[in-house]
C-alpha positions in Angstrom: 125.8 166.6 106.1 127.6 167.8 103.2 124.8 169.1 101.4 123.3 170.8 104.1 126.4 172.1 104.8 127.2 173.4 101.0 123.1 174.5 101.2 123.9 176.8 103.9 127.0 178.3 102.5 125.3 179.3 99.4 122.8 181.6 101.4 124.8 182.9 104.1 128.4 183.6 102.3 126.8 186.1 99.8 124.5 188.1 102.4 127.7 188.3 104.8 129.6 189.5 101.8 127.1 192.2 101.0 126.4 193.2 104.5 130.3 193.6 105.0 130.6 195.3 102.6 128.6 198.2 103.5 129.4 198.1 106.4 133.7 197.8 106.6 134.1 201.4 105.6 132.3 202.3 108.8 133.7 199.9 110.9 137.7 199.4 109.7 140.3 202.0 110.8 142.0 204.2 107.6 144.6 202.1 107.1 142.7 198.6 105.8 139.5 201.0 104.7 139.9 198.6 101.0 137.1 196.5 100.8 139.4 193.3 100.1 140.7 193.3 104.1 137.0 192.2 105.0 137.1 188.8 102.6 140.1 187.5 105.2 138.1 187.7 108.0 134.1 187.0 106.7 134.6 184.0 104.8 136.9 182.1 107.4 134.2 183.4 110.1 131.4 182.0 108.0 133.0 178.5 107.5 134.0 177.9 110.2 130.1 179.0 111.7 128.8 176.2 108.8 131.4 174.0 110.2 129.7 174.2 113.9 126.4 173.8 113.4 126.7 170.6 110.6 130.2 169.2 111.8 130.4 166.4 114.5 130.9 166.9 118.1 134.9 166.0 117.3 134.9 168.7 113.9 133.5 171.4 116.8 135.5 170.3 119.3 138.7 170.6 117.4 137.6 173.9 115.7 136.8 175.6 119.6 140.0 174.5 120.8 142.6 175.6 118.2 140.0 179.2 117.5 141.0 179.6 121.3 144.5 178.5 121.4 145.8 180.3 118.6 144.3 183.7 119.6 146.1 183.7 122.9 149.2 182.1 121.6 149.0 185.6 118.9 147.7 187.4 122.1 151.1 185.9 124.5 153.3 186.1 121.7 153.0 190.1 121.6 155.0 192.1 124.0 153.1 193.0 127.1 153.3 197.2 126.2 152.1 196.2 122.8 148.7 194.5 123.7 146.3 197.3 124.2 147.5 198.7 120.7 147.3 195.6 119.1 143.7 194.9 120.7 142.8 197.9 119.4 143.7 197.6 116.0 142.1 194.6 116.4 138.5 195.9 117.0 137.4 196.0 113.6 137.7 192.0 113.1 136.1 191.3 115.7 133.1 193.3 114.8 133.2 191.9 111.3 133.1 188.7 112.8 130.1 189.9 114.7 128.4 190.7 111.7 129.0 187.2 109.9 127.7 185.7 113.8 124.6 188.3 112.9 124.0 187.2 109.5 124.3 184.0 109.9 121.2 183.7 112.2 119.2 185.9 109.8 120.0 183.4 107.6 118.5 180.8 110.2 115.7 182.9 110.6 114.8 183.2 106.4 115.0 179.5 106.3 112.4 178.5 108.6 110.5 181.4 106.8 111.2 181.2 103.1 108.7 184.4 102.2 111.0 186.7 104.3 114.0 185.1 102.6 112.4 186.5 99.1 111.4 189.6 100.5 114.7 190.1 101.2 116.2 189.1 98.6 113.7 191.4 96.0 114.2 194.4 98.9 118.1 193.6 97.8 117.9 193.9 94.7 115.3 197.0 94.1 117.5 198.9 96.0 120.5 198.7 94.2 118.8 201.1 90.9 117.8 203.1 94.0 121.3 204.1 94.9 122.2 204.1 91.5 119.9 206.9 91.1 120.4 208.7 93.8 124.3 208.5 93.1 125.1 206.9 96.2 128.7 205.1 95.3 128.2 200.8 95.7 130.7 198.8 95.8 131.4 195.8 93.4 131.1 193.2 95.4 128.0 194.3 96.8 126.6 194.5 93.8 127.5 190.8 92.7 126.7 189.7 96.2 123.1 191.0 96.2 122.3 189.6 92.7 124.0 186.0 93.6 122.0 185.6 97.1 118.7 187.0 94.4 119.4 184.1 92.0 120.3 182.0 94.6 116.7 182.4 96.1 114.7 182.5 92.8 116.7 179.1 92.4 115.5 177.7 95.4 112.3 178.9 94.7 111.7 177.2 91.6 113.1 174.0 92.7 110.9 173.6 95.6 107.6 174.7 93.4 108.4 172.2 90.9 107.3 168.8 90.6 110.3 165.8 90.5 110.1 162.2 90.6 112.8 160.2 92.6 114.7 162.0 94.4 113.0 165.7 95.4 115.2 167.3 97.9 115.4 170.6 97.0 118.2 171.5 98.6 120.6 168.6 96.7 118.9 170.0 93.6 120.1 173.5 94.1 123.5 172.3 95.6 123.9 170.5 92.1 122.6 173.6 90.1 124.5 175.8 92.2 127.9 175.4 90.0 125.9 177.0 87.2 125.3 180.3 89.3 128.9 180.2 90.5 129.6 180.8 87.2 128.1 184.1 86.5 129.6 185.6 89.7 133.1 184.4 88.7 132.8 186.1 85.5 131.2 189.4 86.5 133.5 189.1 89.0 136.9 190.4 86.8 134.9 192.3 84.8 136.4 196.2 85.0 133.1 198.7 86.3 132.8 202.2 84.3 134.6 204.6 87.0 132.1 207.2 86.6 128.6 205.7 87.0 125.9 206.3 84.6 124.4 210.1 85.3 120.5 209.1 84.4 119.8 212.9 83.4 116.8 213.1 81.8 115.1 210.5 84.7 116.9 212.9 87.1 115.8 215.9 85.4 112.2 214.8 85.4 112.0 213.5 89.0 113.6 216.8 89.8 110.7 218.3 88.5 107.9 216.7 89.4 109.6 216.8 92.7 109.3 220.2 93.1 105.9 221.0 91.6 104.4 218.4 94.2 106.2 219.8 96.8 105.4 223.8 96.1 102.3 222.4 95.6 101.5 220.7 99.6 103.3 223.9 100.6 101.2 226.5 99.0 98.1 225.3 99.6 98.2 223.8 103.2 101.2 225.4 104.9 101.4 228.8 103.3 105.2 228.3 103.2 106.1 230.3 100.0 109.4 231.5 100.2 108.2 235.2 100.1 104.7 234.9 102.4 104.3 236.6 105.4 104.3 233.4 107.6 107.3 233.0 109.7 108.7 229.3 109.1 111.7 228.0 109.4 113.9 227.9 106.3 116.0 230.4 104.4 114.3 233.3 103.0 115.5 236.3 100.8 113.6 238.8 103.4 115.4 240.1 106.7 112.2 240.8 108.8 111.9 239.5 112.3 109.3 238.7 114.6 106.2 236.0 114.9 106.2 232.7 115.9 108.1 230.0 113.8 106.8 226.9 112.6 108.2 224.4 110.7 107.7 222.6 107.8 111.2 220.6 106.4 112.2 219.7 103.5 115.4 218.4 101.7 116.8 222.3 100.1 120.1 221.0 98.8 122.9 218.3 98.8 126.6 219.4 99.8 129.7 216.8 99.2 132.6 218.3 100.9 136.1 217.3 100.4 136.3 217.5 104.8 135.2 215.6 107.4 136.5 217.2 110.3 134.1 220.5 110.8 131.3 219.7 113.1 129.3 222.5 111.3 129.4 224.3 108.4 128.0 227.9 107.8 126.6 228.7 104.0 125.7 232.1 104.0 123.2 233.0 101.4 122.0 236.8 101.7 123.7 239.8 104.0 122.3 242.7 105.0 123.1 246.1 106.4 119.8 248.4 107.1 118.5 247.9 110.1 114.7 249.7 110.6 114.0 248.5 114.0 111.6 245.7 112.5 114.1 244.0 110.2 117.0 243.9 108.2 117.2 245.5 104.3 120.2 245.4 102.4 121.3 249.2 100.5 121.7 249.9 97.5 125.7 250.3 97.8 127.5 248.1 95.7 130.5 246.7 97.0 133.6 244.8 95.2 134.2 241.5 95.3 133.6 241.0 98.8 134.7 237.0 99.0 138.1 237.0 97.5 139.5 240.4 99.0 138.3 239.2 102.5 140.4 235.6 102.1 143.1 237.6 100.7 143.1 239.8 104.2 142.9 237.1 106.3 146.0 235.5 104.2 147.7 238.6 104.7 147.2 238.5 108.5 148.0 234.7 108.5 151.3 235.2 106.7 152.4 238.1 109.4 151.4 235.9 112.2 152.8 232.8 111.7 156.2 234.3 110.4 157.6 231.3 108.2 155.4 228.7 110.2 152.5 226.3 108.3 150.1 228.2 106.9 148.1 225.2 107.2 147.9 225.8 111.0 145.3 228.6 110.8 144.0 228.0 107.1 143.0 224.9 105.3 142.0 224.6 101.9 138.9 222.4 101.1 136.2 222.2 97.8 132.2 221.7 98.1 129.9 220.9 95.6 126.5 222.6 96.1 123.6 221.1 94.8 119.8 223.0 94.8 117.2 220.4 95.4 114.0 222.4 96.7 114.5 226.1 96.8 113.5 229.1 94.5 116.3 231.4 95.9 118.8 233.2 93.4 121.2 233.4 95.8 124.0 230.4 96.0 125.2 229.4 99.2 128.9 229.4 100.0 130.8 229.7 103.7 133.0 232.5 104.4 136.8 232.7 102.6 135.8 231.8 99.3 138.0 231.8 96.7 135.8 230.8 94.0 132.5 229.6 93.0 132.1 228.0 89.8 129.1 226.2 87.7 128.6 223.4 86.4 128.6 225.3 82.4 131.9 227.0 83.9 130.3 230.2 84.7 131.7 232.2 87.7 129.8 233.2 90.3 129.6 236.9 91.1 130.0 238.0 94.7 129.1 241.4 95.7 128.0 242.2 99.4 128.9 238.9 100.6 126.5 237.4 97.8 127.2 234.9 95.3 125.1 235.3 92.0 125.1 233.2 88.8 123.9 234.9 85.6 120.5 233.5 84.3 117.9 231.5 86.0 119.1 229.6 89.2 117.5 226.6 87.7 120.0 226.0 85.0 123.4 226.1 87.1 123.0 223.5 89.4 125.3 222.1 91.1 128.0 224.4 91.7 131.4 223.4 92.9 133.3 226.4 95.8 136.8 226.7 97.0 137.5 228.0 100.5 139.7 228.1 102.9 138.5 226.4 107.0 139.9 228.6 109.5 141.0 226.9 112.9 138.4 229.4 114.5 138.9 228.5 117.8 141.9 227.3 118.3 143.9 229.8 120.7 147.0 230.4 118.2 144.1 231.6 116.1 142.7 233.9 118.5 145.6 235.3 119.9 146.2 236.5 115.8 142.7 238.0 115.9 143.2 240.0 119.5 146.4 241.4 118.0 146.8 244.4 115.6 147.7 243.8 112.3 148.5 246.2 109.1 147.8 244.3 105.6 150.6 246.1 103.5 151.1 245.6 99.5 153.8 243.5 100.5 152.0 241.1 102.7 149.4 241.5 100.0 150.8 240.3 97.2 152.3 237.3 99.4 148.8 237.0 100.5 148.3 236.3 96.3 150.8 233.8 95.7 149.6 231.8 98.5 146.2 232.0 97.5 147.3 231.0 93.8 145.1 234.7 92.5 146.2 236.1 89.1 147.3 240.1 90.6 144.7 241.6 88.4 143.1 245.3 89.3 140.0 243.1 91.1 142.6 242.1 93.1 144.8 244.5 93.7 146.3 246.2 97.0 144.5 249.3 95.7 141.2 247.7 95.1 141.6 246.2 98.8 142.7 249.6 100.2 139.2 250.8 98.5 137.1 247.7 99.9 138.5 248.3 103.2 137.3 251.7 103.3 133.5 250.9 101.7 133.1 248.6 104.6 133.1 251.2 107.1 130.2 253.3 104.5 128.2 250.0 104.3 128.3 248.1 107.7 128.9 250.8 110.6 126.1 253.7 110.3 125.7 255.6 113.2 124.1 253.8 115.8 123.2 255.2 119.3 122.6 253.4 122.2 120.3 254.7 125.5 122.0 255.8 128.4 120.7 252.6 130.2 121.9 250.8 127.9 124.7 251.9 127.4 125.4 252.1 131.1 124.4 248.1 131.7 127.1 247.4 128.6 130.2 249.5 129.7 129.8 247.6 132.9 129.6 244.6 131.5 132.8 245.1 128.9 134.8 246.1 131.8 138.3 245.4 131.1 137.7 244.3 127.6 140.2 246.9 125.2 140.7 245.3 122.2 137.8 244.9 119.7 137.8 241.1 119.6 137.5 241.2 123.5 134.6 243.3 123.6 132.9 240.6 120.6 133.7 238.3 123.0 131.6 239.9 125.9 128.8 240.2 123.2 128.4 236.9 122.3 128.8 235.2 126.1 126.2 238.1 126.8 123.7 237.3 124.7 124.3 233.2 124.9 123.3 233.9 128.1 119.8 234.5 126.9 116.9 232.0 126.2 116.2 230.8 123.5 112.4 230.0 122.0 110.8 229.8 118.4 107.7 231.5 119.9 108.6 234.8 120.9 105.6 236.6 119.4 105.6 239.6 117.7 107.8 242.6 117.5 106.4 245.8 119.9 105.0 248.2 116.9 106.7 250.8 118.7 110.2 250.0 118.0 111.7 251.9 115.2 115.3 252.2 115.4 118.3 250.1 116.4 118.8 251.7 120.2 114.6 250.8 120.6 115.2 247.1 119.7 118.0 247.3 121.3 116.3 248.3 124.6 113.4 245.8 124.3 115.4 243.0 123.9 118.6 243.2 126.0 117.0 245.1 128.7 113.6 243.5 128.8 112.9 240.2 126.1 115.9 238.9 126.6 114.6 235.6 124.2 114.1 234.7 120.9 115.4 232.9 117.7 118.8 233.1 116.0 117.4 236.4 114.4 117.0 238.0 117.8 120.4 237.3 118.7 122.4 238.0 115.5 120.5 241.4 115.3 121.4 242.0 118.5 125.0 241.3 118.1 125.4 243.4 115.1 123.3 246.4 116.3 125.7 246.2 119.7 129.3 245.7 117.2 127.8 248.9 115.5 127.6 250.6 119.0 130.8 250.1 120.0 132.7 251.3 116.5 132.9 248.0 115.0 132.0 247.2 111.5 128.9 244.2 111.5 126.8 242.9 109.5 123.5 240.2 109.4 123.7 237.2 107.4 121.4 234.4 106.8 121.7 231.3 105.5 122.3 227.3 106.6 124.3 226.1 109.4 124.9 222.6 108.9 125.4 219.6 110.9 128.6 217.7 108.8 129.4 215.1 111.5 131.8 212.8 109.4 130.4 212.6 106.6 131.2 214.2 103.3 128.1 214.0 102.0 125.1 215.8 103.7 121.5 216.4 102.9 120.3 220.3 104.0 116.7 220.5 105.7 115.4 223.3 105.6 115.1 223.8 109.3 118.9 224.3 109.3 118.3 227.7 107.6 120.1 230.2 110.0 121.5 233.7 110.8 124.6 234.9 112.3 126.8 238.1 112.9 130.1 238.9 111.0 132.1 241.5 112.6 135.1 242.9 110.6 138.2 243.2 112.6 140.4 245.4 110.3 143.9 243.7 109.0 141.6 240.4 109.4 139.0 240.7 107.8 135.1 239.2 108.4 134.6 236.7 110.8 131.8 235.1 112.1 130.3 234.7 115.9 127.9 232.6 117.3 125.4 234.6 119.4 122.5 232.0 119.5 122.2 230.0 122.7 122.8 226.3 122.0 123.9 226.6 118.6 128.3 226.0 118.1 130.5 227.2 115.5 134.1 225.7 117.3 136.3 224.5 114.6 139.6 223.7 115.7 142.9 221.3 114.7 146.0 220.3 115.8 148.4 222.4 114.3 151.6 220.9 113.0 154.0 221.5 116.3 150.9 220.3 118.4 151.1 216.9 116.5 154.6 216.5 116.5 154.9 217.2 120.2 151.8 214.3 120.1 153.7 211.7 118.1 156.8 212.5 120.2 155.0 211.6 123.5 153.2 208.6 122.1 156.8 207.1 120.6 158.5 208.0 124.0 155.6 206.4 126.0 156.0 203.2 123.9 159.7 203.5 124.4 159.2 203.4 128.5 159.2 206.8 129.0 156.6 209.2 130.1 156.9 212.5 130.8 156.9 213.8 134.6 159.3 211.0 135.3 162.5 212.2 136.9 165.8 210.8 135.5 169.1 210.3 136.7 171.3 213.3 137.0 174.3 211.2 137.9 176.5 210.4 134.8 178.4 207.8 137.3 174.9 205.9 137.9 173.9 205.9 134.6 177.6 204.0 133.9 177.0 201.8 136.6 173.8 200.7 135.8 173.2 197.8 134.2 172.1 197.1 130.7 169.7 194.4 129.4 171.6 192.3 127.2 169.8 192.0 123.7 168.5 188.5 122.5 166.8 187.5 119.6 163.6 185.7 119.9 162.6 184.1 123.2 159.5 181.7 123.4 158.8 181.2 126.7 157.0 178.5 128.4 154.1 179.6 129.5 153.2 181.3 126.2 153.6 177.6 124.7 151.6 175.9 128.1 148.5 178.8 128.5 147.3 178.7 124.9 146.9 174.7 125.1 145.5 174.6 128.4 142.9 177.2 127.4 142.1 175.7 123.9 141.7 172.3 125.8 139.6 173.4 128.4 137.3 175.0 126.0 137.3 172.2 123.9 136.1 170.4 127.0 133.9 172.8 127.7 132.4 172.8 124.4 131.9 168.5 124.6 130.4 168.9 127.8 127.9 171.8 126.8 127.0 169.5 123.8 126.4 166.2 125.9 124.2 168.2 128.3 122.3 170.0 125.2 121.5 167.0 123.9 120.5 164.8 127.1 118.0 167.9 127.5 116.4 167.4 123.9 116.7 163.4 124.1 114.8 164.1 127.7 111.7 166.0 125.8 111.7 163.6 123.1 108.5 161.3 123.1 109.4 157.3 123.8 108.7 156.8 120.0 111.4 159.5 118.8 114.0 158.3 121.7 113.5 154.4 120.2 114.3 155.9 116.4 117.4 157.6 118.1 118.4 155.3 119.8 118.0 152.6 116.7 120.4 155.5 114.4 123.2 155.4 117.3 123.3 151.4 116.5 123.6 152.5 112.6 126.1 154.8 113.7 128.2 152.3 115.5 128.3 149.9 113.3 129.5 152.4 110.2 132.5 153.3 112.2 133.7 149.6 112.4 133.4 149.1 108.4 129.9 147.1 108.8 127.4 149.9 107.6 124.7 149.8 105.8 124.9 150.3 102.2 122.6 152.9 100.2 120.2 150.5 98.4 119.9 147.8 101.1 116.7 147.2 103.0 116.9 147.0 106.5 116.1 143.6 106.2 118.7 142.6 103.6 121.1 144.6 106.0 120.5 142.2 109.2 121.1 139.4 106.7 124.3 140.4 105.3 125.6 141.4 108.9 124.5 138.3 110.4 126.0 136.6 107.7 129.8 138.3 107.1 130.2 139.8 110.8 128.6 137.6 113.2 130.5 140.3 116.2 127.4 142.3 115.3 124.0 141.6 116.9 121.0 142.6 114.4 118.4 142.2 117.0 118.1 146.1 117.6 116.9 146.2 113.4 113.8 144.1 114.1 113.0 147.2 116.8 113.8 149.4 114.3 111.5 148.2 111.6 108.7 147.3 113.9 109.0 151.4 115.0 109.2 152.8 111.3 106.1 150.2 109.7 104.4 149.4 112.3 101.1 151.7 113.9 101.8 151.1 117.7 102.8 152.9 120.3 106.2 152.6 121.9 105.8 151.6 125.5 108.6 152.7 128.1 109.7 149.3 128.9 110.7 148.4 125.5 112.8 152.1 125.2 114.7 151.2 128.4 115.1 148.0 127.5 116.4 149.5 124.1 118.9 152.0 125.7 119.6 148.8 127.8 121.0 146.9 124.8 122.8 150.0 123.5 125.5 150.8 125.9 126.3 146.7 125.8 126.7 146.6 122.2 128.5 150.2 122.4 130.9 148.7 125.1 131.4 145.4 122.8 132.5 147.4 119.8 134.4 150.4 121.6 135.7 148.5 124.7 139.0 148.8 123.7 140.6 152.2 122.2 143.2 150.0 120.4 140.7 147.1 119.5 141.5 144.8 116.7 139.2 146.1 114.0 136.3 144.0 113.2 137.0 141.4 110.1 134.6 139.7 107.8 134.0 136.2 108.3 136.3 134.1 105.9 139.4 136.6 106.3 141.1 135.7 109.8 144.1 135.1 109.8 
């Protein structure tokens, strides 16, 4: 029992250790996200498992009953308002414990089949280098876990090859080695890991290459999707034209790690453009300043005015991205809107001009690049009430704009170089653009009661969300050669497309109505939680910027079923939150009336305070429970094994029944020693305790040596012969205990 026991421990405490460790950071709250907190709750859960399946029906029994009476005596021992929470919290463990249930019948699984068990174990070990590589961060003890349960196996492995005289149980043999592997763990163990992990950069650099060539390769020769051919497919390209039926062929275009993990989605625009020719988009040759950090520093501005000594934090949130170009021959970098700064790895600052970032050189030698922005809490309603509302960015709001944005007041950014951007927006992004009479018409009715500019955006982008949208629109009408055409054909007639349609659209209408737009394209990409995120290529994306003035840019979302929402608490929100969850916990909840009457509240009385107060029932509950299941757990192990003693063939019930007698007569001091025979046994107990009746050994030899069959009679009258001796050696509970012959008293 004990080395079956230690055997199984071997296997299945290392594999839960490894698979816990992956997954605790997923499954624990914040607050016990440290990798230690799982090691309290795997390696009791695996023991006591081990302790099930090899301990005795008493071991199990007593195990059931106190697991079950000490969770609801912790459970009744809580105040009743304090359960769900502590429940709750609670949720983790419980799915850890799971995990070690989980593991443990893999483990069951891999030893009836040993290959899968190696398989496993080489998988295991392969794909640490793999995540190396790839720069996935592993944690310690996964790493030492993975390589243990891998020696462990090769161990096992080898012993069960090899040829031994005497005794050749593998599994003693690797329960004796095992101390020797122990070892090695508990001197990696303390060993310190490098904080940064070894970079790889010429194996990197090469795989990066070949990589690519393969890939450019497949695309140019059987999809036609070179970055500048004239097939439509989804992904990012440096061209603005629109029309044709997409197609898609992904591919893996860059890596982001973001320092957030609250966005949904995050937009990287990549190229703008503000010529429209009624077939596509074409960016001017106007030059404009550094478009990036004079828009955050209006939006600042506007921020600062509107929140009037509040959190800035409310509205704006600092954050960092590292941008990393995997498979994409663009020049462009791709950053989201109220940059700060863009910054390569050699140091080099990005240069921003028309809402583009550019490095000097070839854009194969500054990968990654690292950005600082600011999230704005888009849709949050404090935030939209500041964008419906006028606002004038004056050199003093400026230069508070500045300090908060940590800027050195240098002429790039100073109020006069904003007073000149400001006016070079309206030059770049609102040409004259006419609309028809009917269409003009069908929108006036439609912005009815709309007066400010953000309103009438507003009625744009529900207006055209209201559309269809398909990948297959075919081809743009040859005939349309101006904004008020396209205009006409796809508001009035098409009325469906791809995010093209509708962000020309939405800029062509902005333009209509007075207000500064422009079309960008780039990546909007799913973040979810995590802050670390592949790009596809069928992410690529465009998207309208309207520029509200005293603002600055900010992006819409005309596309049906695409979502930009971004919104957070802001800082009275949560305090009004924390305030109602401690008043709720307290008793109260709001809606509630109170009493008015200063006299009742006098009169009424008060519960006097005591310390602690243990109760009855949370003493009587907890041990009637854990005994019941105890019971439970006896009676579910007597039936499970009258079932299998049931299928047994008469041969198998005799040996059974002839290992009970063995049994028996070990727990009164009269068993049988290691190197006895069974016939020198039945001599020696006939001889020093005559209480004990050896007849049951002859039975026993005649079924191990002999060829015959069992017959039924000779089984019953075996089980026959058991309960009598069982009764003459158990009769009494408090029984004098058997003495050898020659030592009565």
């Amino acid at each position: 029992m004990i080395i079956a026991l230690v055997y199984d421990l071997l296997f299945v405490l290392p594999l839960s250790l490894a698979a816990a460790s992956f997954l605790h950071p997923y499954l624990a709250p914040e607050e016990v996200r440290e990798l230690w907190f799982c090691l309290p709750v795997i390696v009791p859960a695996v023991l006591c498992i081990a302790f099930l399946k090899h301990g005795r029906i008493r071991l199990r029994i007593l195990i059931a009953g106190l697991a079950v009476t000490a969770f609801l005596a912790v459970l009744l021992l809580i105040p009743r308002e304090e359960r769900l929470d502590f429940l709750g919290s609670c949720v983790w463990i419980f799915q850890e414990i799971c995990v070690a249930v989980a593991v443990f019948l893999l483990s069951e699984i891999l030893e009836r089949f040993r290959k899968l068990r190696t398989v496993l174990a080489a998988a295991g070990v392969l794909l640490l280098p793999v995540l190396m590589i790839s720069g996935r961060e592993v944690q310690k003890l996964s790493v030492l876990s993975i390589f243990l349960y891998g020696l462990l196996c090769l161990a096992d492995l080898v012993q069960r090859r090899s040829v031994k005289e005497g005794d050749s149980d593998p599994k003693k043999h690797l329960v004796f080695i095992s101390p020797f592997l122990l070892v090695v763990f508990a001197i990696a163990a303390p060993v310190k890991a490098p904080e940064e992990p070894y970079g790889w950069p010429v194996t990197r650099r090469i795989y990066a290459l070949v990589k690519e060539a393969v890939v450019t390769l497949i695309d140019d020769l059987f999809s036609g999707n070179g970055w500048d051919s004239d097939t439509p497919v989804i992904g990012f390209s440096d061209r603005g034209d629109l029309g044709g039926d997409l197609s898609h062929a992904p591919r893996t275009v860059m890596t982001l790690k973001s320092s957030n993990v609250s966005d949904v989605r995050l937009y990287l625009g990549g190229r703008s453009f503000d010529s429209f020719s009624g077939q596509g988009w074409t960016q001017s040759t106007l030059s404009m300043p550094d478009d990036c950090g004079l828009d955050t520093l209006e939006t600042m501005s506007a921020v600062l005015d509107f929140q009037e000594g509040a959190p800035t934090e409310d509205l704006m949130r600092g954050a960092s991205l590292r941008v990393e170009h995997k498979n994409i021959r663009s020049a462009c970098a791709f950053a989201p809107a109220k940059m700060l700064s863009c910054k390569g790895k050699d140091g080099s600052f990005a240069l921003a001009e028309n809402r583009e970032l550019r490095f000097e050189g070839d854009e194969d030698d500054w990968n990654p690049y690292y950005i600082v922005y600011y999230r704005i809490n888009r849709n949050h309603p404090l935030f939209e009430e500041m964008l419906a509302a006028e606002h004038e960015v004056t050199e003093e709001s400026w230069q508070a704009a500045l300090r908060e944005c940590h800027l050195p007041d240098t002429a790039a950014y100073a109020y006069t170089a904003y007073l000149s951007y400001r006016e070079a927006i309206r030059d770049a992004y609102l040409p004259e653009t006419e609309l028809s009479p009917r269409l003009k018409a069908y929108m006036d009715e439609h912005l009815s009661g709309a007066d400010t500019d953000y309103e009438k955006l507003l009625r744009f982008e529900e207006l055209l969300r209201s559309f269809r949208y398909t990948e297959r629109p075919g081809d743009l009408p040859d005939t349309l050669g101006s904004a008020a055409d396209y205009l006409d054909y796809f508001v009035l007639e098409k009325q469906e497309g791809y995010c093209s349609y509708f962000a020309t659209a939405f800029v062509l209408l902005a333009r209509g109505y007075g207000i500064p737009a422009r079309y960008v394209q780039g990546f909007n990409v799913p973040m979810g939680r995590l802050n670390e995120t592949e790009v596809s290529s069928d992410t690529a994306h465009a998207w309208p910027e309207a520029y509200l003035e005293g603002v600055g840019w900010i992006a819409f979302e005309p596309t049906p079923g695409y979502d930009n929402r971004v919104r957070w608490e802001t800082a009275a929100e949560k305090e009004k939150r924390e305030e109602e969850k401690k008043n709720n916990r307290q008793g109260y909840y709001p809606g509630r009336e109170e009493a008015s009457d200063p006299a009742a509240l006098q009169e009424e009385e008060l519960p006097e305070e005591h310390g602690f107060v243990l109760r009855w029932y949370q003493v009587v509950i907890p041990l009637c429970a854990g005994c019941a299941f105890a019971l439970f757990v006896y009676i579910l192990d007597r039936i499970l094994k009258k079932r299998h003693y049931r299928k047994m063939n008469e041969r198998d019930k005799c040996l059974w029944l002839c290992k009970r007698y063995l049994q028996y007569l070990k727990r009164r001091g009269a068993g049988k020693a290691e190197q006895e025979t069974l016939e020198e046994y039945a001599l020696r107990l006939e001889k020093d305790y005559p209480q004990a009746s050896p007849a049951f050994l002859e039975t026993y030899q005649y079924i191990l040596y002999s060829g015959k069959e069992v017959t039924q009679d000779e089984r019953i009258a075996l089980e026959e012969e058991k309960e009598n001796f069982r009764e003459s050696l158990f009769g009494s509970i408090f029984g004098r205990r058997w003495i050898p012959a020659g030592e009565e008293e």
